[in-house]
C-alpha positions as CSV (number, residue, x, y, z in Angstrom):
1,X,32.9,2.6,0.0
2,X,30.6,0.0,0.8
3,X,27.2,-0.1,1.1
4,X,26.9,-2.0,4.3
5,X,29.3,0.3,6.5
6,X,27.5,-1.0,9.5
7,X,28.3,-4.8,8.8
8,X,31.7,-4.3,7.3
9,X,32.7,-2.5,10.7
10,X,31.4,-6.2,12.9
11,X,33.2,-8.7,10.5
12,X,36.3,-10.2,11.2
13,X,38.7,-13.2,9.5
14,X,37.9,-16.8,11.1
15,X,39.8,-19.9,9.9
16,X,37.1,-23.2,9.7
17,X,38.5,-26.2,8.6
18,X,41.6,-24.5,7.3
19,X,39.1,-21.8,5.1
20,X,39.0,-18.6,5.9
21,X,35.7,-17.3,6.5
22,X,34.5,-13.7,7.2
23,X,32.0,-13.6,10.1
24,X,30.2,-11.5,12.7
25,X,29.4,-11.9,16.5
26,X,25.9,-13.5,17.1
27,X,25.0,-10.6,18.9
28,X,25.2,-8.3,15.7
29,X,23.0,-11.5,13.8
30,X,20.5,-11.1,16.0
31,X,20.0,-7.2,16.2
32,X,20.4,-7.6,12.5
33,X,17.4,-10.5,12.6
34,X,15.3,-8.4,14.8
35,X,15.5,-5.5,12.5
36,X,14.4,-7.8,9.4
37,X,11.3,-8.9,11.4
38,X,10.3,-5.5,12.8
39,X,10.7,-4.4,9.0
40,X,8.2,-6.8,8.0
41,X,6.1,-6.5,10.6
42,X,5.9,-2.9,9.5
43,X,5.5,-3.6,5.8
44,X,2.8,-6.0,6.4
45,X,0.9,-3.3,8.7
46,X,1.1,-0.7,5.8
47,X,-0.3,-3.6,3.5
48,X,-3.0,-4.4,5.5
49,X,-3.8,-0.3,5.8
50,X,-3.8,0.0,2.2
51,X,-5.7,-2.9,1.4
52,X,-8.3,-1.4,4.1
53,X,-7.8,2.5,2.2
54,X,-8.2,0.5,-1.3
55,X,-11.5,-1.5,0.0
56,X,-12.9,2.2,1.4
57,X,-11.9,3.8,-1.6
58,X,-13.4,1.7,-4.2
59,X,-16.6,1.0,-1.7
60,X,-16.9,4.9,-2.2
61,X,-16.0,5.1,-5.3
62,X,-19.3,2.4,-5.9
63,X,-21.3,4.9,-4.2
64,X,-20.4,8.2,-5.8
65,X,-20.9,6.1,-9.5
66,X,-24.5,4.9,-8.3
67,X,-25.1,8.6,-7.3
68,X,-23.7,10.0,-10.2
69,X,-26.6,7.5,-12.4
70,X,-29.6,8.5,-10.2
71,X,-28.7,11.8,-11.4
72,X,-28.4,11.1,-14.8
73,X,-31.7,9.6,-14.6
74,X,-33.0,12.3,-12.8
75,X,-31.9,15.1,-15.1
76,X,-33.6,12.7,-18.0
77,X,-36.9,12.6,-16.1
78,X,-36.9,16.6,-16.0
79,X,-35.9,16.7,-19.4
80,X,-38.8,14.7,-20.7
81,X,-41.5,17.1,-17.9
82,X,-39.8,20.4,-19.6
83,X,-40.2,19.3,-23.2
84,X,-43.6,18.3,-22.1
85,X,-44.3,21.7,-20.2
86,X,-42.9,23.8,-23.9
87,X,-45.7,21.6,-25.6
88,X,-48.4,23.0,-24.0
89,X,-46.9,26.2,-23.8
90,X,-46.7,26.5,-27.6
């Protein structure tokens, strides 16, 4: 069985020139064209929406990073108070 039911069922034997050519109607050309270009229409929709979701994501991603550094820094500033604070303590 072929893998291409849809255009095996539209083609029929034409003689050109004295070759025999397989062929199908314009009609079914066309639908098939239009298909193709709706396709890729789509496809290049969903690649513009992912480049969009991969520019968010990473834009975040830079964010949450920075955030995750000033806390860092933060948790070595309280550090350096509470060994300060068990000095005079002692």
């Amino acid at each position: 069985m072929s893998d291409t039911p849809d255009t095996d069922s539209n083609i029929w034997s034409d003689s050109c020139e004295g070759i025999l050519c397989k062929v199908v109607s314009a009609e079914f050309a066309r639908r098939l064209e239009r298909e193709r270009d709706d396709a890729r229409d789509d496809a290049e929709q969903l690649a513009n929406r992912l480049t969009t979701l991969e520019l968010e994501s990473t834009s975040e991603l830079a964010k949450l990073e920075c955030e995750r550094d000033e806390a860092r820094e933060e948790i070595k500033r309280l550090k350096v108070i509470l060994d300060l604070i068990k000095k005079d303590v002692s």
